[in-house]
C-alpha positions in Angstrom: 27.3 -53.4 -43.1 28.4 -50.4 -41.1 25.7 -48.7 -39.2 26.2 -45.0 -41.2 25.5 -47.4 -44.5 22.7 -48.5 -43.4 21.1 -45.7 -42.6 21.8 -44.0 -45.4 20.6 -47.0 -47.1 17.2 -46.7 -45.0 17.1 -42.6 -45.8 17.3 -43.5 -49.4 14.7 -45.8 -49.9 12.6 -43.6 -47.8 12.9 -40.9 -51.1 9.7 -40.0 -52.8 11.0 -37.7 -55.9 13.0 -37.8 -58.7 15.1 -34.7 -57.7 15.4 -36.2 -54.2 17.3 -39.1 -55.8 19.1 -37.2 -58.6 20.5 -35.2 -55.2 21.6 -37.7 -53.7 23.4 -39.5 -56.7 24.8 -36.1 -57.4 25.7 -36.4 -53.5 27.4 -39.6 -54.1 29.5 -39.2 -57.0 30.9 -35.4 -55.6 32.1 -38.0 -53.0 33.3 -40.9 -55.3 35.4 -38.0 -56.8 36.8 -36.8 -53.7 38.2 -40.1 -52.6 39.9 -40.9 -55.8 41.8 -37.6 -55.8 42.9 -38.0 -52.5 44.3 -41.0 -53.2 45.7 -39.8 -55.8 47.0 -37.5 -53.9 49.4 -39.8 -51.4 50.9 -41.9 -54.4 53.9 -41.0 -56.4 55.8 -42.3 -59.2 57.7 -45.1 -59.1 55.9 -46.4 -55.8 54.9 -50.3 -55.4 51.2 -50.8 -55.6 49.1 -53.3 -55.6 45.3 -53.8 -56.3 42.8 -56.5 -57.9 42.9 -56.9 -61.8 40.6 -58.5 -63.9 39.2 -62.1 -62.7 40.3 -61.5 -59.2 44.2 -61.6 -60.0 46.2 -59.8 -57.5 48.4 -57.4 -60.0 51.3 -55.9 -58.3 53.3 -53.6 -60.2 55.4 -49.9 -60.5 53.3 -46.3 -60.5 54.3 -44.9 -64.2 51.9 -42.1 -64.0 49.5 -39.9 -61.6 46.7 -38.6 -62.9 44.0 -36.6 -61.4 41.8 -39.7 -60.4 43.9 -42.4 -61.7 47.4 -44.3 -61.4 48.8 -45.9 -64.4 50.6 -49.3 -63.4 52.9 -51.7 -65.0 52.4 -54.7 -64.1 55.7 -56.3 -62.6 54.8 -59.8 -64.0 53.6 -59.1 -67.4 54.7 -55.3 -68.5 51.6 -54.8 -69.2 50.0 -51.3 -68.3 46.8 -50.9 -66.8 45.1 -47.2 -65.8 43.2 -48.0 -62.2 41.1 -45.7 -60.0 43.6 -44.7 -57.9 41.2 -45.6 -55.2 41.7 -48.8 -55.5 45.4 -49.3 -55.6 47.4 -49.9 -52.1 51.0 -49.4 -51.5 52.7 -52.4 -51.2 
């Protein structure tokens, strides 16, 4: 694990209170959000992505639509659509 995970990991266990904790889930999903729009941000339709479907299946497949936090996909193989965190999509 990388050392700034780890620490943060250490900080957090070291958290006493309920609004300590509620801060720093707040913390974390202000973040979660950020990375998803950003990577939202550098696709575009019609660009080849790929990312892990259900059961560990590599899906590769066409962009159809950009959305705030998530791509919709279709699937190359099957035509079947799938809406992913665009977070966890890569170009191919």
């Amino acid at each position: 694990m990388c050392n700034d995970v780890t620490q943060a990991v250490a900080a957090i266990r070291r958290l006493e209170s309920s609004d300590q904790i509620n801060e720093v889930i707040e913390a974390i999903r202000l973040q979660q959000t950020w990375v998803a729009k950003n990577a939202a941000r550098s696709i575009r339709v019609g660009t080849v992505v790929t990312f892990e479907g259900r059961r560990g299946r590599t899906v590769t497949g066409e962009v159809l639509k950009v959305n705030q936090k998530t791509i919709v996909v279709q699937d190359q193989a099957t035509q079947a659509k799938w809406k992913v965190t665009a977070s966890m999509v890569s170009p191919v």
